[in-house]
N, C-alpha and C positions, 0 to 999 in steps of 0.2 A: 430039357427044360429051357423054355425061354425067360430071361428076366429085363421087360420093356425100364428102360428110365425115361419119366421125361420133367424136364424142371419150366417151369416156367415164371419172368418176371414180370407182374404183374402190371400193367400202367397206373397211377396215380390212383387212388382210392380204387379202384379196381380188384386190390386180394380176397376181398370178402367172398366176391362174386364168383372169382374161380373157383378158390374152398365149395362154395355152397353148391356149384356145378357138378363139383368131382364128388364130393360128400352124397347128392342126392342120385349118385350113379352106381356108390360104391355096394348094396346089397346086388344089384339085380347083374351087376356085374359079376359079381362073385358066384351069383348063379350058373353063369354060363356055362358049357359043359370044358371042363380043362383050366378052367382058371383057378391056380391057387392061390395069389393074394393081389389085392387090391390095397395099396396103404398109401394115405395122403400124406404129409409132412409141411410143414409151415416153418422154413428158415428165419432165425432172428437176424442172421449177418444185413451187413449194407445193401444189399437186394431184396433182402425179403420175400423170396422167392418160394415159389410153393412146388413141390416135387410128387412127384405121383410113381410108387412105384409097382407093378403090373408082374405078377410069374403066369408061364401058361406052360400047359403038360407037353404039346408039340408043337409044331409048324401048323399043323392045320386048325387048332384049335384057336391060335394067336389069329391067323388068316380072318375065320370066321368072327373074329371079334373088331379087326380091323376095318371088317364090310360093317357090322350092326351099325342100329341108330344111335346105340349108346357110345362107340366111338364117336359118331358125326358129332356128337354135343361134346366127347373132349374136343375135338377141332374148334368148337365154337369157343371154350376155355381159352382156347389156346390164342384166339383173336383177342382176347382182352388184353398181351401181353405188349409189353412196352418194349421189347426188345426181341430179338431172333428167342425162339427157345429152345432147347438142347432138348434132342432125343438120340434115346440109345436103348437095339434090341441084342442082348447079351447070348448066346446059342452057348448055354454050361451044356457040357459033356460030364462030368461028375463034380460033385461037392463032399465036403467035410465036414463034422462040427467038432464038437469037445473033443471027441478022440485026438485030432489031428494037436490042438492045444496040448491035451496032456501027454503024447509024444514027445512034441517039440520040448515042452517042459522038463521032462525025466531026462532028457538026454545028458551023459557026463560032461561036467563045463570044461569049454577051450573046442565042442564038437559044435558049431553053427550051422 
């Protein structure tokens, strides 16, 4: 699994427009074949930055999403932004969920 970040600072009145960019991308995107989530995010901190975060099932399917036109228009998002914007493609080899918690949890204290 791939998992894309990418944050972006929006310039001056400008947040509305990214959200609405990303938002009016987020079904057809989720369509594509291999993509498993598409989730927007709206920072309240001192940047107010909006974050976009992206899983896709392989390499190839991330690739092909990379080329569509609905990537070209996050590119265009991404020109609204007032400042450089962070991206990051994460390549997870395995994950955990509650198991891993109630593990860590059960363990006898003084064992970290």
């Amino acid at each position: 699994m791939i998992v894309g970040t990418l944050r972006i600072q929006p310039s001056a009145g400008r947040r509305r427009d990214v959200v609405d960019v990303l938002r009016s991308l987020q079904e057809p995107v989720l369509a594509q074949p291999g993509c498993a989530a598409f989730c927007i995010y709206e920072e309240q901190g001192p940047d107010r930055a909006v974050v976009l975060v992206e899983r896709w099932d392989s390499e190839e399917t991330l690739q092909a999403h990379l080329r569509s036109e609905a990537y070209r228009r996050i590119l265009g998002a991404i020109e609204l932004s007032g400042a450089p914007p962070e991206i990051c493609f994460d390549h997870v080899s395995a994950s955990e969920g509650m198991d891993l918690v109630e593990r860590s949890r059960n363990r006898p204290s003084g064992n970290t």
